[in-house]
C-alpha positions as a Markdown table, in Angstrom:
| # | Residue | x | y | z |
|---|---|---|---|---|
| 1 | Unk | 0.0 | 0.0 | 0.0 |
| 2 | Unk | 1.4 | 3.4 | -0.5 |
| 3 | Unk | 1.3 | 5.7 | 2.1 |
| 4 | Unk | 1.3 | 9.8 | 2.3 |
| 5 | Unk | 1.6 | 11.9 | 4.9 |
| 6 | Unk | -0.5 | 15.0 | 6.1 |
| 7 | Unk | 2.6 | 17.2 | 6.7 |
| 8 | Unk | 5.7 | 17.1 | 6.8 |
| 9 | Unk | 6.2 | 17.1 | 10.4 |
| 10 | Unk | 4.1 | 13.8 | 10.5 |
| 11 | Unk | 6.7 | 12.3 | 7.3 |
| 12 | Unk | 9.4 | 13.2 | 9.8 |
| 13 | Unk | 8.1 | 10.9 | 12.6 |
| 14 | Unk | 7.1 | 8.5 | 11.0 |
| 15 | Unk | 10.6 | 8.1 | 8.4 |
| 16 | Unk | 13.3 | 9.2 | 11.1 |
| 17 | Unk | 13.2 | 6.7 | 14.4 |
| 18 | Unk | 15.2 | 9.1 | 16.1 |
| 19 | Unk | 12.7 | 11.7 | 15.4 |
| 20 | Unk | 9.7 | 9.0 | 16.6 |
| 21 | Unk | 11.5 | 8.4 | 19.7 |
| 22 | Unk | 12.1 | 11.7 | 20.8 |
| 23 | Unk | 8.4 | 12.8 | 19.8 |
| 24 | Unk | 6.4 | 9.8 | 21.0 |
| 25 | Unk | 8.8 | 7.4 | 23.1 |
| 26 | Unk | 10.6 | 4.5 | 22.6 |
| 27 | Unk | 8.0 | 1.9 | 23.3 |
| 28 | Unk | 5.5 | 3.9 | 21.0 |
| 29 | Unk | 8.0 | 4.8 | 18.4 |
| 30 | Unk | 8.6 | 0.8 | 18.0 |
| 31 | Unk | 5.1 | 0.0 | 18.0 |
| 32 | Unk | 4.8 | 2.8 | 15.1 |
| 33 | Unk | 7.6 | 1.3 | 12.9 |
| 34 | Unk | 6.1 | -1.7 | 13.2 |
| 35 | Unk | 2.7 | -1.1 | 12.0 |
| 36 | Unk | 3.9 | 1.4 | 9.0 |
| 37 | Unk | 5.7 | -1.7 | 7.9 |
| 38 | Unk | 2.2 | -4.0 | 8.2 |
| 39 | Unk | 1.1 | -0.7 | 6.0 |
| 40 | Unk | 3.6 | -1.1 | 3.9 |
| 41 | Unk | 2.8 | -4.6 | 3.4 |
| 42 | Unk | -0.3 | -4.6 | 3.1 |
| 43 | Unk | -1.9 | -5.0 | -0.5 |
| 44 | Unk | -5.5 | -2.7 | 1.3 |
| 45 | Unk | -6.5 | -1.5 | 4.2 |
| 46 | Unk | -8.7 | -4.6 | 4.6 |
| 47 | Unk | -5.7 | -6.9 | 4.9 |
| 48 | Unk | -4.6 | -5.3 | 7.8 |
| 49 | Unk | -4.7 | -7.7 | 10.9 |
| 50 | Unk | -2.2 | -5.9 | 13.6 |
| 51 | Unk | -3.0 | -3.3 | 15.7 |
| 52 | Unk | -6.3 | -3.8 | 16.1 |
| 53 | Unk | -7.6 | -1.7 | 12.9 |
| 54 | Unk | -11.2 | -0.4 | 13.5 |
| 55 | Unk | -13.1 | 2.5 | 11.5 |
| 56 | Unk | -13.9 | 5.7 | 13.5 |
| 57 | Unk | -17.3 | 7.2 | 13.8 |
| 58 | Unk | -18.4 | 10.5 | 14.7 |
| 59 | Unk | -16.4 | 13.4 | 13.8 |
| 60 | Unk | -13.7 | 11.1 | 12.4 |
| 61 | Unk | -16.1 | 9.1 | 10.2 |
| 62 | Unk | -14.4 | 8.2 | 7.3 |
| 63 | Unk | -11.1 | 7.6 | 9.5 |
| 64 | Unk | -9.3 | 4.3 | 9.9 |
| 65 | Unk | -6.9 | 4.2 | 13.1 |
| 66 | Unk | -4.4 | 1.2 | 14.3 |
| 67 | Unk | -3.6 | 0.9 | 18.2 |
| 68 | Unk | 0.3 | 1.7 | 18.9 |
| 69 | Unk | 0.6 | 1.7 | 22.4 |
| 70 | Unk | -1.4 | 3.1 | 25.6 |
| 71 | Unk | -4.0 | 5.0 | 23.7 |
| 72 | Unk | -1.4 | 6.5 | 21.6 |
| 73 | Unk | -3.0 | 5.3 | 17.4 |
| 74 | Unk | -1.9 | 5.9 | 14.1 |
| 75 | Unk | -5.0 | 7.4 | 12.3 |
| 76 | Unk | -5.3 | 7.4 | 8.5 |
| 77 | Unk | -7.4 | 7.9 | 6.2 |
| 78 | Unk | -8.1 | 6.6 | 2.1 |
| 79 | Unk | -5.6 | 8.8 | -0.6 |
| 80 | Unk | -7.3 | 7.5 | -3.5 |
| 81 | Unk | -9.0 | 9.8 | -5.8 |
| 82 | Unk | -11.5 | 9.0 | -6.0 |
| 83 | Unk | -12.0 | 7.6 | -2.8 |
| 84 | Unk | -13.4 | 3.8 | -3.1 |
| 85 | Unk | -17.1 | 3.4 | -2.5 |
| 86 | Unk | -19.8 | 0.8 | -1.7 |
| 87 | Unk | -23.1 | 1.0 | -3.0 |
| 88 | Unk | -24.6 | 3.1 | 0.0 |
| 89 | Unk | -21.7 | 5.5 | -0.2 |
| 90 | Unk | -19.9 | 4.1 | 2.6 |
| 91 | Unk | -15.6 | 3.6 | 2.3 |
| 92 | Unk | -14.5 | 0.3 | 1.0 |
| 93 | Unk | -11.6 | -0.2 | 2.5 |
| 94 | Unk | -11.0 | -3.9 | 0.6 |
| 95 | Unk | -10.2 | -1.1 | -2.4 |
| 96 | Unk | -8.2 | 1.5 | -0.7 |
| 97 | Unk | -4.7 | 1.0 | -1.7 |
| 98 | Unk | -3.2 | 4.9 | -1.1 |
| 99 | Unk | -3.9 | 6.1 | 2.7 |
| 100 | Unk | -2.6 | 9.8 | 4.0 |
| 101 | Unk | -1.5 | 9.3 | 7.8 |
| 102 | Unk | -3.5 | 12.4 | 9.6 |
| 103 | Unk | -2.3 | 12.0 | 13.0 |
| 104 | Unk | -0.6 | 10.1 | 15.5 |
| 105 | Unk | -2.0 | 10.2 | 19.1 |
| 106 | Unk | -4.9 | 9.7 | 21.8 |
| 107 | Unk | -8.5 | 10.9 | 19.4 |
| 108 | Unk | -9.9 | 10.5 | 22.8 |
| 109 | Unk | -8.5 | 13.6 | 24.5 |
């Protein structure tokens, strides 16, 4: 899957470790390698498996987040243009294969 960033600052974390470790912490800065590499690897969104993946609702409908660590997700969202959809307009996320990274943190706060 190809993967974009929101800013630059997030493309920073998320391509330097010692820039994810300073900003987030080791243990979360291990957990976030690791699941940009199940990204990575991944063929769609709907092959992910780690991390718990889980759509968001709300104000971050149309949102996809993975757990990293202690609260602390990687939230993403499709990149594709257009952006895959069902029937009744929803995301399908078995045909998103480009996803912008939008924030790294607790959506909870």
């Amino acid at each position: 899957m190809e993967i974009r960033f929101k800013d630059a600052r997030l493309r920073e974390i998320c391509e330097r470790q010692a820039v994810a470790t300073r900003t987030l912490g080791d243990a979360v800065a291990r957990k976030l390698r690791a699941r940009l590499a199940d990204l990575c690897a991944a063929s769609t969104v709907a092959d992910l498996t780690a991390g718990r993946p889980h759509q968001l609702k709300r104000d971050r409908a149309g949102q996809f987040a993975l757990d990293l660590r202690g609260g602390v997700r990687l939230v993403f969202e499709p990149a594709n243009d257009p952006v895959p959809r069902r029937k009744d307009h929803t995301i399908d996320w078995a045909a998103v294969t480009i996803v912008s990274i939008e924030t790294i943190g607790g959506y909870h706060d």
